[in-house]
C-alpha positions as CSV (number, residue, x, y, z in Angstrom):
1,X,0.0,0.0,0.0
2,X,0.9,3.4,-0.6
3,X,0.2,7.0,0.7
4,X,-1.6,7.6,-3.1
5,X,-4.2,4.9,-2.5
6,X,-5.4,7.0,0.8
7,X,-8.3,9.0,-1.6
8,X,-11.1,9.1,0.4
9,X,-11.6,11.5,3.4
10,X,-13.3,10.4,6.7
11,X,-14.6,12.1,9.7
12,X,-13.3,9.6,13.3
13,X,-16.2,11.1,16.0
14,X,-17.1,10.2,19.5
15,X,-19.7,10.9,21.8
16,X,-19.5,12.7,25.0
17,X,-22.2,11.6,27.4
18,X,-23.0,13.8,30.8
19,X,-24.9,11.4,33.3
20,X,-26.4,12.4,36.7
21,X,-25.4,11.5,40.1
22,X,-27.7,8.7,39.8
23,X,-26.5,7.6,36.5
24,X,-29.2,8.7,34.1
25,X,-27.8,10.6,31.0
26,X,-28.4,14.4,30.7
27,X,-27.0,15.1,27.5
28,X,-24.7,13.2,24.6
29,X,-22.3,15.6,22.4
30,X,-20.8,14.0,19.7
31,X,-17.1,15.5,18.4
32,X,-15.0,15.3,15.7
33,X,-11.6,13.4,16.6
34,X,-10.1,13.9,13.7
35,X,-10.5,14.4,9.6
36,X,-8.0,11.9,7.7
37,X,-7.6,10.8,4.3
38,X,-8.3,7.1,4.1
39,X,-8.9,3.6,1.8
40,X,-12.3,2.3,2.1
41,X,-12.9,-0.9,0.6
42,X,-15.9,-3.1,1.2
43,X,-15.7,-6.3,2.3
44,X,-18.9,-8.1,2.6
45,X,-22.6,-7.3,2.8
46,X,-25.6,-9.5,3.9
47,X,-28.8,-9.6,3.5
48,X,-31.1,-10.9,5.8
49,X,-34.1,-11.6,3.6
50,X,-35.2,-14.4,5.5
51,X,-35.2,-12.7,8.4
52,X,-37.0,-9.4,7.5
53,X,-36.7,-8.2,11.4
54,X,-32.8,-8.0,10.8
55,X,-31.0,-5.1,9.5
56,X,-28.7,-5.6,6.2
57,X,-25.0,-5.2,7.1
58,X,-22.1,-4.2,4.7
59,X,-18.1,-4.6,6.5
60,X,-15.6,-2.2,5.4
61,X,-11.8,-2.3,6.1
62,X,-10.2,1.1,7.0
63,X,-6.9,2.0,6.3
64,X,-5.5,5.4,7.1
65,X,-1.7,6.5,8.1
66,X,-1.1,5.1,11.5
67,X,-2.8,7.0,14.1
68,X,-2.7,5.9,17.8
69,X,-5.7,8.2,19.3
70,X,-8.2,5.9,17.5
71,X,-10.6,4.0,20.4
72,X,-13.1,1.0,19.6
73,X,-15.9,3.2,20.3
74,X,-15.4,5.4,17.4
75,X,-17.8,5.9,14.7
76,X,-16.4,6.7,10.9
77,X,-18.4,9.1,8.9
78,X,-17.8,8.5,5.4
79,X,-19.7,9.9,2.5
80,X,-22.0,10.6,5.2
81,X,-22.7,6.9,5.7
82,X,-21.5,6.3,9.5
83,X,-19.9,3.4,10.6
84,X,-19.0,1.4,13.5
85,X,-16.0,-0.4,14.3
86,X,-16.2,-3.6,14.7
87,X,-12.7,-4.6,15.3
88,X,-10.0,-2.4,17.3
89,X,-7.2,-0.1,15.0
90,X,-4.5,-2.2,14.5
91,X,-1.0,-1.8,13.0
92,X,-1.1,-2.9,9.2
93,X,2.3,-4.0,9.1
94,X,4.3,-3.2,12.4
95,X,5.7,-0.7,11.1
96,X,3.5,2.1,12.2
97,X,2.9,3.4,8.9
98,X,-1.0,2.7,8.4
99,X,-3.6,1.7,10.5
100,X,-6.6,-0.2,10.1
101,X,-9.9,-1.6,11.3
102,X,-13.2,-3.1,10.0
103,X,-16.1,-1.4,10.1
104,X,-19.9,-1.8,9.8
105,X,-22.3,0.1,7.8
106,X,-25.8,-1.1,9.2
107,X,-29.1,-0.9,6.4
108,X,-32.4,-1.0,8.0
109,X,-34.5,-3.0,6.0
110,X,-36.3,-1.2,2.8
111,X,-33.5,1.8,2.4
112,X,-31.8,2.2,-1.5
């Protein structure tokens, strides 16, 4: 992989939730981490005709130049589709010059 093949630019966000003393949430802000150029290619989609109750799911593998800040609980926005990571960043190629992680797109059921 190359630098060059990073074309597409993605958004890395998090959400910020302020609970009560008790626990309950008061409020959730969600923030931009950071704004990277990435490659985004998709991996796999199923549909779950039989099972009309069930969302359709694409995967995505993420690859951008290494970054450490990058937490499990982050959400990609990419072409504003938004996307959760389903696996945690790792190091491509131990060399800490791209990272990556899978991601999943989720369809609800009747969307185009």
């Amino acid at each position: 992989m190359k630098i060059a093949d990073l074309s597409e630019r993605i958004s890395v966000r998090n959400y910020v939730t302020k609970r009560s003393e008790r626990g309950d949430i008061l409020s959730t802000v969600e923030f931009e981490r950071c704004r990277v150029w990435a490659k985004v290619l998709p991996l796999a989609a199923r549909n779950n005709d039989a099972q009309p109750e069930q969302a359709n799911k694409i995967t995505y593998r993420v690859t951008i130049r290494y970054r450490a800040g990058i937490k499990p609980d982050d959400e990609i926005v990419w072409r504003e589709r938004r996307l959760k990571l389903i696996s945690p960043p790792y190091d491509l190629d131990g060399r800490r010059i791209f990272t990556a992680f899978d991601c999943e797109e989720v369809i609800a059921n009747g969307e185009t």
